[in-house]
mmCIF file of the N, C-alpha and C atoms, coordinates in Angstrom:
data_MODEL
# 
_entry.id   MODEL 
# 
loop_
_atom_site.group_PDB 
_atom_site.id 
_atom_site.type_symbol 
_atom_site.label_atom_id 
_atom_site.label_alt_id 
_atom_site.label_comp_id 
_atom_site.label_asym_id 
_atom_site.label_entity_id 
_atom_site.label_seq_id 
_atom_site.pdbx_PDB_ins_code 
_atom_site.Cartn_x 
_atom_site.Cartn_y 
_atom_site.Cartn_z 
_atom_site.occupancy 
_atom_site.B_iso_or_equiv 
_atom_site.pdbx_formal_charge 
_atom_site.auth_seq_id 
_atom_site.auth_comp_id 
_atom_site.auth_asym_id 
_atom_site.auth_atom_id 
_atom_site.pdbx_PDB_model_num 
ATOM 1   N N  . UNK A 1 1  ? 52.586 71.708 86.752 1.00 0.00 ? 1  UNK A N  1 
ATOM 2   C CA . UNK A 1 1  ? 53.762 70.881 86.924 1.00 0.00 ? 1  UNK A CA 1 
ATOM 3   C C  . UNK A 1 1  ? 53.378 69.415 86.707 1.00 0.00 ? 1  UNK A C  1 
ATOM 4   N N  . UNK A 1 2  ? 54.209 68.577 85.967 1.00 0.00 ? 2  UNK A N  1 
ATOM 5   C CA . UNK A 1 2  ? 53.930 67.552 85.968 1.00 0.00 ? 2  UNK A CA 1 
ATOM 6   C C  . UNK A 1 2  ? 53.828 66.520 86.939 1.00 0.00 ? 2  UNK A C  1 
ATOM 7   N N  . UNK A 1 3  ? 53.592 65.552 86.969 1.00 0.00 ? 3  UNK A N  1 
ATOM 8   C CA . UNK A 1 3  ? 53.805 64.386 88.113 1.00 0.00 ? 3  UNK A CA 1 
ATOM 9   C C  . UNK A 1 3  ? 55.065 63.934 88.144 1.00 0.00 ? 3  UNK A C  1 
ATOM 10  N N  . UNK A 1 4  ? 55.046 63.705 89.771 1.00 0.00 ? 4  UNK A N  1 
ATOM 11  C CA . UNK A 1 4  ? 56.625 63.455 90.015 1.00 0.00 ? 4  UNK A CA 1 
ATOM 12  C C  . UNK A 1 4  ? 56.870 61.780 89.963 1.00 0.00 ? 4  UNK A C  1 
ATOM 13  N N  . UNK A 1 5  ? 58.046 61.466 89.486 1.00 0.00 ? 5  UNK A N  1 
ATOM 14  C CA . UNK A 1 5  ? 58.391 59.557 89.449 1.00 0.00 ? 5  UNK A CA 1 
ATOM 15  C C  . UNK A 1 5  ? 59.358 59.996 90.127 1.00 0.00 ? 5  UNK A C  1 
ATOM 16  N N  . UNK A 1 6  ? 59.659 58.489 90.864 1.00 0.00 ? 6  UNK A N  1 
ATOM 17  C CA . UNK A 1 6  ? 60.620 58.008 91.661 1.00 0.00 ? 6  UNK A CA 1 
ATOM 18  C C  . UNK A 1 6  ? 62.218 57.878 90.705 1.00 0.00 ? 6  UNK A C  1 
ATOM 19  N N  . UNK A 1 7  ? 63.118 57.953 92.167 1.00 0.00 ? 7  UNK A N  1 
ATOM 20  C CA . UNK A 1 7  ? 64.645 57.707 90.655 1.00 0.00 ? 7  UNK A CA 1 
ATOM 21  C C  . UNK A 1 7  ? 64.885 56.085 90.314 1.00 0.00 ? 7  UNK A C  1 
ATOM 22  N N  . UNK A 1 8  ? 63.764 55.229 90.828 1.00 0.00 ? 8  UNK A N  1 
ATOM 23  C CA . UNK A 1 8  ? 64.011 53.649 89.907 1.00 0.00 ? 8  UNK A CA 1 
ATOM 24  C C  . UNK A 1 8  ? 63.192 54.428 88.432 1.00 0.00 ? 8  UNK A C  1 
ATOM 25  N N  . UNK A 1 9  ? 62.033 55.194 88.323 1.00 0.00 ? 9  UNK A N  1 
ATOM 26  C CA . UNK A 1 9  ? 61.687 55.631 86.944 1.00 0.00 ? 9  UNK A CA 1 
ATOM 27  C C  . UNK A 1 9  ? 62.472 56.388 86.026 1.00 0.00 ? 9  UNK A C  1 
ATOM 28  N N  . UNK A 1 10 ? 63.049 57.063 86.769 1.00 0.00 ? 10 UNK A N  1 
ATOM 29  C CA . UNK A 1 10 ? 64.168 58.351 85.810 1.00 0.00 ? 10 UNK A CA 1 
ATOM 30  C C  . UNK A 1 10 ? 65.252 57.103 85.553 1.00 0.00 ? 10 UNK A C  1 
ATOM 31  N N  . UNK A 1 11 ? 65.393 56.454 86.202 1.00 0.00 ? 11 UNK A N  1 
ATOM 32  C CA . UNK A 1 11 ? 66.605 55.249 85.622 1.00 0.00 ? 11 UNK A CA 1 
ATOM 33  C C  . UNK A 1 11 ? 66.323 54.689 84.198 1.00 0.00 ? 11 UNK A C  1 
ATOM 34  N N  . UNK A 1 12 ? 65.566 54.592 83.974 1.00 0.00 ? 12 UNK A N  1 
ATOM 35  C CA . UNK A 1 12 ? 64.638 53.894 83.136 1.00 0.00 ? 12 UNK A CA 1 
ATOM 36  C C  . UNK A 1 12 ? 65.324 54.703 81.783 1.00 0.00 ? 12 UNK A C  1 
ATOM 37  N N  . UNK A 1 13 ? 65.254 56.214 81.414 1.00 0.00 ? 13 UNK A N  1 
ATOM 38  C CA . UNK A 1 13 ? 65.188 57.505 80.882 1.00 0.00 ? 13 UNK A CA 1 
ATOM 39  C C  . UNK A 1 13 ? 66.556 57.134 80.111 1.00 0.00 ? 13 UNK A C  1 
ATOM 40  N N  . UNK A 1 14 ? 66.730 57.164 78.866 1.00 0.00 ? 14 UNK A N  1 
ATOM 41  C CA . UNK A 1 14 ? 68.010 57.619 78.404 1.00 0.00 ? 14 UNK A CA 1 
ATOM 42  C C  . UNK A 1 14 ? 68.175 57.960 77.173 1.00 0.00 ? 14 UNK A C  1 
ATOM 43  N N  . UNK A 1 15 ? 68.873 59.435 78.399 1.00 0.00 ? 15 UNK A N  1 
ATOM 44  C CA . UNK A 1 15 ? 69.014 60.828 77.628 1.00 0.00 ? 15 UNK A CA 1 
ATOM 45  C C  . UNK A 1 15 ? 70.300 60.317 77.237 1.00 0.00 ? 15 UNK A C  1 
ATOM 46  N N  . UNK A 1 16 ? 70.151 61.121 76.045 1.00 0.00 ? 16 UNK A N  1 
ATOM 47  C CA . UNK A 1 16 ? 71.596 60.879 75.176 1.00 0.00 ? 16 UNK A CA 1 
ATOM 48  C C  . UNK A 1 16 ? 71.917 62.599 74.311 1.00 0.00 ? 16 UNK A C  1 
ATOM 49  N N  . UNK A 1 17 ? 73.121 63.015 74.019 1.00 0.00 ? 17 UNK A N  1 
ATOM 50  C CA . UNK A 1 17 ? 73.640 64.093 73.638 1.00 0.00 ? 17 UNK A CA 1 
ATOM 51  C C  . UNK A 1 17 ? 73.735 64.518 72.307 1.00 0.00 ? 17 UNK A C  1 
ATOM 52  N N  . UNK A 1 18 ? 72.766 64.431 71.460 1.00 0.00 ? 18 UNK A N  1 
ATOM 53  C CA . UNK A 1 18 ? 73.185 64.612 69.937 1.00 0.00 ? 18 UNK A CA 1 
ATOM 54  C C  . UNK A 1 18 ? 73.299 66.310 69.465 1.00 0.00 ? 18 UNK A C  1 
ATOM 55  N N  . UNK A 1 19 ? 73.747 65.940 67.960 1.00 0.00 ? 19 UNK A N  1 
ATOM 56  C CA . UNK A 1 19 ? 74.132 67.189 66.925 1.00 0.00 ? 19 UNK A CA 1 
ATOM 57  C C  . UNK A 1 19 ? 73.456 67.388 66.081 1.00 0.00 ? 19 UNK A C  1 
ATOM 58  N N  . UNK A 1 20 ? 72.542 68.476 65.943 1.00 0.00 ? 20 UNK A N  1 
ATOM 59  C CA . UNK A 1 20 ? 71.420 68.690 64.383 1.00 0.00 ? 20 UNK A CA 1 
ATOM 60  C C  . UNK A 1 20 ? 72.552 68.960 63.416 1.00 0.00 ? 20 UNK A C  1 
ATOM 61  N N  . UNK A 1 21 ? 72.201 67.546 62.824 1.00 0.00 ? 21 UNK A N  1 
ATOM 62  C CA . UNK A 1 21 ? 72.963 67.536 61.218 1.00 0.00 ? 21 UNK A CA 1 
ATOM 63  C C  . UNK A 1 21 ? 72.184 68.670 60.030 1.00 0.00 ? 21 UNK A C  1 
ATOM 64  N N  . UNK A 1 22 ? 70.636 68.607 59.997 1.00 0.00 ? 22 UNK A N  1 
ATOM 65  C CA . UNK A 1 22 ? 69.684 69.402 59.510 1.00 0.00 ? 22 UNK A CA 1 
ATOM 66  C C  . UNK A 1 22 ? 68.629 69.873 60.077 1.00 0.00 ? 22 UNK A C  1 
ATOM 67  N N  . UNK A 1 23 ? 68.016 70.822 59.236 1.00 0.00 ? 23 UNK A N  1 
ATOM 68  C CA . UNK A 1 23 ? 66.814 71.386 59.833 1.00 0.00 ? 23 UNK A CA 1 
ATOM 69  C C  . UNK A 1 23 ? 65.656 71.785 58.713 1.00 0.00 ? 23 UNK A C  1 
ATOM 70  N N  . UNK A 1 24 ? 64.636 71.059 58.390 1.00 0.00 ? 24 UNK A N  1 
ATOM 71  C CA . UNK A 1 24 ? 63.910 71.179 57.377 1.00 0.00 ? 24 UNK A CA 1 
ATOM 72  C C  . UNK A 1 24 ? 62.419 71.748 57.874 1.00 0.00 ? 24 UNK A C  1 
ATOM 73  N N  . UNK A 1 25 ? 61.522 72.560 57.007 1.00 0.00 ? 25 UNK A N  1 
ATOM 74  C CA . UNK A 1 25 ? 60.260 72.711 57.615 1.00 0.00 ? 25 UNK A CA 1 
ATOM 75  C C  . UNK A 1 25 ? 59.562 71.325 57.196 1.00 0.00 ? 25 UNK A C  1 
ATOM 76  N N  . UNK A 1 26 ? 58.176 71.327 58.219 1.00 0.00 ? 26 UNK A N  1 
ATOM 77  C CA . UNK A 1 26 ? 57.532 69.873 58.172 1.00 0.00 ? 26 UNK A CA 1 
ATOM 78  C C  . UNK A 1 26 ? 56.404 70.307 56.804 1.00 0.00 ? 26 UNK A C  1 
ATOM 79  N N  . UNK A 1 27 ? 56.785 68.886 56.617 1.00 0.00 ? 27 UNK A N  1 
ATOM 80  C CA . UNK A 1 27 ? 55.609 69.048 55.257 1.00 0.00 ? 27 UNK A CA 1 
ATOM 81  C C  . UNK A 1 27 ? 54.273 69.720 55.181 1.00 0.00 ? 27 UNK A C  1 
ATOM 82  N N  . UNK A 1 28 ? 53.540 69.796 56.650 1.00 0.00 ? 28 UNK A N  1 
ATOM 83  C CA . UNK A 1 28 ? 52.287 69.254 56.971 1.00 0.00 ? 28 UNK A CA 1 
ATOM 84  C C  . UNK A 1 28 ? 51.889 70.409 58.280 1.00 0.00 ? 28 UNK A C  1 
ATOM 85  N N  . UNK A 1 29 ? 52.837 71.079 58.802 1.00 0.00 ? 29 UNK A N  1 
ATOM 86  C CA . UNK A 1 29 ? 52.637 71.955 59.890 1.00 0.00 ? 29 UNK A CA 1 
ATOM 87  C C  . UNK A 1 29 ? 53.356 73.058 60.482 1.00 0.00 ? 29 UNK A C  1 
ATOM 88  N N  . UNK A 1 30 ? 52.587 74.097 60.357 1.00 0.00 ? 30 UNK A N  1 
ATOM 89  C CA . UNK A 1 30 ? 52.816 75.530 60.485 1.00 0.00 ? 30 UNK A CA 1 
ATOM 90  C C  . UNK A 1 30 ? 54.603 75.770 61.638 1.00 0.00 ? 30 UNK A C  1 
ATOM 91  N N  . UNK A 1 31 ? 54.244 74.867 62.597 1.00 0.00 ? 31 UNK A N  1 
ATOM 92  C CA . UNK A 1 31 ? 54.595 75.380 63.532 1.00 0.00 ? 31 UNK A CA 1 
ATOM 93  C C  . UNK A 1 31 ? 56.116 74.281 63.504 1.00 0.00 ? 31 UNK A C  1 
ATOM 94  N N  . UNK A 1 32 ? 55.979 72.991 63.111 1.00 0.00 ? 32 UNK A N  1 
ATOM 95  C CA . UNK A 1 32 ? 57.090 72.297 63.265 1.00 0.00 ? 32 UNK A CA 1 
ATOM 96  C C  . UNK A 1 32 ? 58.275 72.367 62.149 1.00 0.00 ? 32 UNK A C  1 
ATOM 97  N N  . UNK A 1 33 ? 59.655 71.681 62.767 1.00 0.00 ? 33 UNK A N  1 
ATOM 98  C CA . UNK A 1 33 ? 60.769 71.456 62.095 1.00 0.00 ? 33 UNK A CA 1 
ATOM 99  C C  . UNK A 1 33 ? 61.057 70.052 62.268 1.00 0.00 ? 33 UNK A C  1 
ATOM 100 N N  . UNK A 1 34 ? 61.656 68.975 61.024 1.00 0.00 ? 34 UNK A N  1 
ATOM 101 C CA . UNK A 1 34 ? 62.061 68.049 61.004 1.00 0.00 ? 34 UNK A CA 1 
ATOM 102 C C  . UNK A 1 34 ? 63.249 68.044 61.430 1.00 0.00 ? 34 UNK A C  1 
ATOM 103 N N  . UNK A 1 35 ? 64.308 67.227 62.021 1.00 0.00 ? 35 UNK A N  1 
ATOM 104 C CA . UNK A 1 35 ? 65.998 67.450 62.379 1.00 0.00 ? 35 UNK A CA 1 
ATOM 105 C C  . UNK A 1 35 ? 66.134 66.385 62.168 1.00 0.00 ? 35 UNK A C  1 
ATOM 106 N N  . UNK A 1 36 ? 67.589 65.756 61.807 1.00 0.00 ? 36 UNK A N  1 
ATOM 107 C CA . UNK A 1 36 ? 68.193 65.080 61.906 1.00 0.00 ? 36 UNK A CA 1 
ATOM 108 C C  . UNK A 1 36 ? 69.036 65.250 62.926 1.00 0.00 ? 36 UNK A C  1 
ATOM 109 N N  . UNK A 1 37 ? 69.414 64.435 64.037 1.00 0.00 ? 37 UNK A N  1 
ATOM 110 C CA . UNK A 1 37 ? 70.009 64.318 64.921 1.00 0.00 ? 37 UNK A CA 1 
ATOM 111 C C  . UNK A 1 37 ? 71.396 63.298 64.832 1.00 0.00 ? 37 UNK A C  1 
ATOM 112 N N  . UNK A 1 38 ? 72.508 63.574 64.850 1.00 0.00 ? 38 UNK A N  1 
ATOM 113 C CA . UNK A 1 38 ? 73.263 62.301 65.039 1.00 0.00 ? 38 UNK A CA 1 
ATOM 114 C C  . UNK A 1 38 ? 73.769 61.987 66.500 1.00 0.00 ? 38 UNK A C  1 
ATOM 115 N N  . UNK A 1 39 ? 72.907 60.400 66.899 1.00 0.00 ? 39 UNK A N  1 
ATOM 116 C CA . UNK A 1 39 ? 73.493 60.230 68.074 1.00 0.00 ? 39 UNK A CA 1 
ATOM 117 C C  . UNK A 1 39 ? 74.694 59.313 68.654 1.00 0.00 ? 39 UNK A C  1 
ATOM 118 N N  . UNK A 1 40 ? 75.915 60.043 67.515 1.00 0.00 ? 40 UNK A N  1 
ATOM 119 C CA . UNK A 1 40 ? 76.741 58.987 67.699 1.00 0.00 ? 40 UNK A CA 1 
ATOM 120 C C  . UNK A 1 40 ? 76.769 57.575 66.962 1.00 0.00 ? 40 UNK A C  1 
ATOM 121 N N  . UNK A 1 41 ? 78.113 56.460 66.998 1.00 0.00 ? 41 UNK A N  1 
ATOM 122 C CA . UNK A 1 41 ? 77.940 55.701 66.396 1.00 0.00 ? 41 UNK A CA 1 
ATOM 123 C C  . UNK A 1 41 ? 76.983 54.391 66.824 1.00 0.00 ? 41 UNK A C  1 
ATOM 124 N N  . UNK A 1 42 ? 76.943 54.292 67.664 1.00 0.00 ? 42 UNK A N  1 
ATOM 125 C CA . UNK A 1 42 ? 76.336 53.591 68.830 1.00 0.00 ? 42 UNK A CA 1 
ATOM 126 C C  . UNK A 1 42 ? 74.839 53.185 68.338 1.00 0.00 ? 42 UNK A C  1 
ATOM 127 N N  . UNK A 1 43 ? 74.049 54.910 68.147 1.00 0.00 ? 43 UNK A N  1 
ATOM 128 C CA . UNK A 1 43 ? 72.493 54.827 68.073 1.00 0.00 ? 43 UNK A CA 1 
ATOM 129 C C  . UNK A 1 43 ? 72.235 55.517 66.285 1.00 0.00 ? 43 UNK A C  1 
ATOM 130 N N  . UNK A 1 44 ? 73.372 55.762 66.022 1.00 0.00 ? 44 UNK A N  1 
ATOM 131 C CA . UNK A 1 44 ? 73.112 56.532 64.620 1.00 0.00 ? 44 UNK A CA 1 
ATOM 132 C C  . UNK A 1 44 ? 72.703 58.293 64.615 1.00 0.00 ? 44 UNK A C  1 
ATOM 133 N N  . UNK A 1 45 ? 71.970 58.063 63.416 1.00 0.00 ? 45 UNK A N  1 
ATOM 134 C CA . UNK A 1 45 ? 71.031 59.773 63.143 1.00 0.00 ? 45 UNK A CA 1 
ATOM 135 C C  . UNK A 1 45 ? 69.737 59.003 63.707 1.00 0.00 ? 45 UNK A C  1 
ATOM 136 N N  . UNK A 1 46 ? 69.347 60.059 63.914 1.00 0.00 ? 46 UNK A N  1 
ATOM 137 C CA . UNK A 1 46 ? 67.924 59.962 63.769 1.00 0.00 ? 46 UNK A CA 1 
ATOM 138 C C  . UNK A 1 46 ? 67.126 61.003 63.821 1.00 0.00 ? 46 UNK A C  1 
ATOM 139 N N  . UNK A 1 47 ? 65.269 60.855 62.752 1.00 0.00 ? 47 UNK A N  1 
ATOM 140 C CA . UNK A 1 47 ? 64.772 62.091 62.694 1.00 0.00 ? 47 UNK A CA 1 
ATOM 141 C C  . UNK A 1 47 ? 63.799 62.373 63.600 1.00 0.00 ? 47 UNK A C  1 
ATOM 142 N N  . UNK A 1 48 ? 63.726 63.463 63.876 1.00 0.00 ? 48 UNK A N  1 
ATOM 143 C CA . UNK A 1 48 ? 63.556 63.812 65.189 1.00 0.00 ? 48 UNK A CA 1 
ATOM 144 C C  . UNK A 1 48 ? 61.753 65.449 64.703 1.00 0.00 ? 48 UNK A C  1 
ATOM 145 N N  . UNK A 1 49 ? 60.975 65.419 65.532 1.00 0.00 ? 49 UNK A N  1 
ATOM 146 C CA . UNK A 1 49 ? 60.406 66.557 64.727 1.00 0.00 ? 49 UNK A CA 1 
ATOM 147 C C  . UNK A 1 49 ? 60.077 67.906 66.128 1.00 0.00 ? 49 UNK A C  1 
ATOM 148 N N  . UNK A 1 50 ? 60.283 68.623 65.873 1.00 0.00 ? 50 UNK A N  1 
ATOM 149 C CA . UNK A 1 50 ? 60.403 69.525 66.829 1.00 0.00 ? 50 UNK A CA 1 
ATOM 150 C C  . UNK A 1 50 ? 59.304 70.726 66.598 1.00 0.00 ? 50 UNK A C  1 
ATOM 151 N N  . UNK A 1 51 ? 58.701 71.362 68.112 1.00 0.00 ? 51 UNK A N  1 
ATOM 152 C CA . UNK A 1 51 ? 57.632 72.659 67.736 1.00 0.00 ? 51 UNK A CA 1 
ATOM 153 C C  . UNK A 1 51 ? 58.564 73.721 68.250 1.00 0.00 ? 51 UNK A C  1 
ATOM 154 N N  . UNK A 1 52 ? 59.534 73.859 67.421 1.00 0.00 ? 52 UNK A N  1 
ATOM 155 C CA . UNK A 1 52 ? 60.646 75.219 67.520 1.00 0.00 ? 52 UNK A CA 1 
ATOM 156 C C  . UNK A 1 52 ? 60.767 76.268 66.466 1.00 0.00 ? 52 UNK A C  1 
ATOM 157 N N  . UNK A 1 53 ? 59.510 76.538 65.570 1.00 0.00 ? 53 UNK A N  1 
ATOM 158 C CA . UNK A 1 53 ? 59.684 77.144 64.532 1.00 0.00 ? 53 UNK A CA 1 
ATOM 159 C C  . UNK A 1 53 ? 59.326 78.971 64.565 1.00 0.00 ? 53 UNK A C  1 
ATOM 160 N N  . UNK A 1 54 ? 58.282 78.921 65.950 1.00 0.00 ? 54 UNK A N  1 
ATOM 161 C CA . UNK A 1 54 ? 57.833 79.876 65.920 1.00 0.00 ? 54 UNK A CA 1 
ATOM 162 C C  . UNK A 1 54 ? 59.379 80.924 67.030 1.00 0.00 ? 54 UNK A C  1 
ATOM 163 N N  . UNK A 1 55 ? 60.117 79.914 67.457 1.00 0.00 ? 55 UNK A N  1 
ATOM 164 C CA . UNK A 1 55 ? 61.211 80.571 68.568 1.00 0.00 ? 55 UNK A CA 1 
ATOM 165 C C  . UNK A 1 55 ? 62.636 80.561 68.011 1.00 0.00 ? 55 UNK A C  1 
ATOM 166 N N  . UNK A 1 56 ? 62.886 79.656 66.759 1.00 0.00 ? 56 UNK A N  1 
ATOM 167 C CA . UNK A 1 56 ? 64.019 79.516 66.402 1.00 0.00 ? 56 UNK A CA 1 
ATOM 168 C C  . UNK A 1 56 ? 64.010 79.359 64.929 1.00 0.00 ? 56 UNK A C  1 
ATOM 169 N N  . UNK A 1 57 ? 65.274 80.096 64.235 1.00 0.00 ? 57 UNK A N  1 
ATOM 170 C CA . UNK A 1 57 ? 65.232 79.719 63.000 1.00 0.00 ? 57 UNK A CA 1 
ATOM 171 C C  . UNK A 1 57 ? 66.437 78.684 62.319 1.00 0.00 ? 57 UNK A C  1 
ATOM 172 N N  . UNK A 1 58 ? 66.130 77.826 61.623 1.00 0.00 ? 58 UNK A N  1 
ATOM 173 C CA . UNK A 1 58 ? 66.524 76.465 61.124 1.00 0.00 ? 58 UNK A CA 1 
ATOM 174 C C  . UNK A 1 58 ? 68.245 77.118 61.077 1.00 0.00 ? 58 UNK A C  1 
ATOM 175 N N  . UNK A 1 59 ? 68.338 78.044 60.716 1.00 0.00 ? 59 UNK A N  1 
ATOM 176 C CA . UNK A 1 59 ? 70.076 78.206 61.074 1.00 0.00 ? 59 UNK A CA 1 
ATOM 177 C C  . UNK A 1 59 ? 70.675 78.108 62.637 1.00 0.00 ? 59 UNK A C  1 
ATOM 178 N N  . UNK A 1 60 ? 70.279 78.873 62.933 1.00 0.00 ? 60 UNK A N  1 
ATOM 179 C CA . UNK A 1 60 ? 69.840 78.995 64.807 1.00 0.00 ? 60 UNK A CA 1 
ATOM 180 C C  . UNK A 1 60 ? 70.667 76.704 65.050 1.00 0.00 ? 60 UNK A C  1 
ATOM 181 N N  . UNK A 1 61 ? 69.392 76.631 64.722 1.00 0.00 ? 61 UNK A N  1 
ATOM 182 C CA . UNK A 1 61 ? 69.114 75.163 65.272 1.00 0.00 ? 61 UNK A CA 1 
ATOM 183 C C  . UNK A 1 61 ? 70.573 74.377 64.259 1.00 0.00 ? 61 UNK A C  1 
ATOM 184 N N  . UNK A 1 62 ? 71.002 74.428 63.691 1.00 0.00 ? 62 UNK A N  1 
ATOM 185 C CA . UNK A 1 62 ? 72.026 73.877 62.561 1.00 0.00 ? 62 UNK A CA 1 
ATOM 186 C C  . UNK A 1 62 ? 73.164 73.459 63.351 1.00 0.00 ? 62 UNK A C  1 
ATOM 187 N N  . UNK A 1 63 ? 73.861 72.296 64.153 1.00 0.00 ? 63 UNK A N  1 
ATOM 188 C CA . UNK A 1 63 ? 74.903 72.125 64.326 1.00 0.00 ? 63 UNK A CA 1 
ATOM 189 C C  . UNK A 1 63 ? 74.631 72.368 66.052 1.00 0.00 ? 63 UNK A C  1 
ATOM 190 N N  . UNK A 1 64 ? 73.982 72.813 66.559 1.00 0.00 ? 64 UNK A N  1 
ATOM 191 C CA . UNK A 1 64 ? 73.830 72.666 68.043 1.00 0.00 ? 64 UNK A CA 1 
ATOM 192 C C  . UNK A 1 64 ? 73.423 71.121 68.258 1.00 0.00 ? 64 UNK A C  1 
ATOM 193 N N  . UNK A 1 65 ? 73.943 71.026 70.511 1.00 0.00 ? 65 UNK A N  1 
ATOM 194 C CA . UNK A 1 65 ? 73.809 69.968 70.805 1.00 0.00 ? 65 UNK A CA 1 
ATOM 195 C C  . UNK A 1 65 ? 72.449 69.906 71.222 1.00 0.00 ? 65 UNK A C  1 
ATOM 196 N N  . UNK A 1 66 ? 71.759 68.644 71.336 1.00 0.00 ? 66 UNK A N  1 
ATOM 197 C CA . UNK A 1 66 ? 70.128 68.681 72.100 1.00 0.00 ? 66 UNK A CA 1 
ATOM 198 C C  . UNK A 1 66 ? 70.228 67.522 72.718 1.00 0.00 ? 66 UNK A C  1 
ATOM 199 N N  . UNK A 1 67 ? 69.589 67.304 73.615 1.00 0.00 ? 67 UNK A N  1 
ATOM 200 C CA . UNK A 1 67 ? 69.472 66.526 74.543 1.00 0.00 ? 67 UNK A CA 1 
ATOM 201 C C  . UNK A 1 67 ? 68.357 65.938 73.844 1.00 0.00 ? 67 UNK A C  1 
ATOM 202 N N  . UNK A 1 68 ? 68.187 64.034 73.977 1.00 0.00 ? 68 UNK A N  1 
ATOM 203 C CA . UNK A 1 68 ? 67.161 63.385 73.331 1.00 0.00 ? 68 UNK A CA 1 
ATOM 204 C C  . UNK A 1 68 ? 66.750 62.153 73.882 1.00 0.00 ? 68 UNK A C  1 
ATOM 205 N N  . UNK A 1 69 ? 65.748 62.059 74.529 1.00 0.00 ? 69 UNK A N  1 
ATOM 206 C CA . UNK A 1 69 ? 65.136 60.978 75.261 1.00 0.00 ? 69 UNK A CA 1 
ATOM 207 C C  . UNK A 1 69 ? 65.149 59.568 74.005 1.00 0.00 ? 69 UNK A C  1 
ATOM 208 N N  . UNK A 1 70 ? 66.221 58.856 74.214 1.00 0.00 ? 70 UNK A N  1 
ATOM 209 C CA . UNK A 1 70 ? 66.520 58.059 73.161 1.00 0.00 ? 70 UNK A CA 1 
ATOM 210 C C  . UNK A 1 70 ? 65.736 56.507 73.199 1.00 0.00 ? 70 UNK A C  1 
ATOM 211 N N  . UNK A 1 71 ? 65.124 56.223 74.239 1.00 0.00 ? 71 UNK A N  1 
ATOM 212 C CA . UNK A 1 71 ? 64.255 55.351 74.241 1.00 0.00 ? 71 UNK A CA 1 
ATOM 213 C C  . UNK A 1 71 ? 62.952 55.883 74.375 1.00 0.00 ? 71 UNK A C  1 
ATOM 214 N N  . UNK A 1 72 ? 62.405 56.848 74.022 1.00 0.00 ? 72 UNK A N  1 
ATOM 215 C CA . UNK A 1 72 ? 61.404 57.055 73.634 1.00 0.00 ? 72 UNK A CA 1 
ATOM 216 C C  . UNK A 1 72 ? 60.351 56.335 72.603 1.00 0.00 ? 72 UNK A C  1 
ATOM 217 N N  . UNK A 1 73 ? 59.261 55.897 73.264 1.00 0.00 ? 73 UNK A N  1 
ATOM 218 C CA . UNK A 1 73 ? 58.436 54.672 72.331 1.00 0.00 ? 73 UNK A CA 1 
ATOM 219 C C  . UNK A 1 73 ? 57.829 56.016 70.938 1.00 0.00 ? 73 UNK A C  1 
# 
């Protein structure tokens, strides 16, 4: 289990609700998928790379919502 933060840290966190516009394999690795995410007009698309290849297939993933830690460095 990971380490626990306080809720001034989870404040910090923002999750935002996007839509896989696409789903491409990664150039470079067995196991990953590239996505495009749109998060709205606000934050845009954005590409996103995911280790969901061995559990899901790129149709699967096509048009579902995902949750996306949008300030992520």
């Amino acid at each position: 289990m990971a380490e626990t933060i306080t809720i001034q840290e989870f404040q910090k966190v923002d999750l935002r609700v996007g839509r896989v516009t696409d789903v491409r394999d990664h150039p470079n690795a067995s196991k990953l998928y590239v996505m495009d995410v749109d998060l709205g007009p606000e934050l845009g698309t954005r590409q996103l790379v995911a280790g969901l290849k061995p559990y899901m297939a790129p149709d699967a993933l096509k048009d579902q919502l995902v949750v996306v830690v949008a300030n992520l460095e």
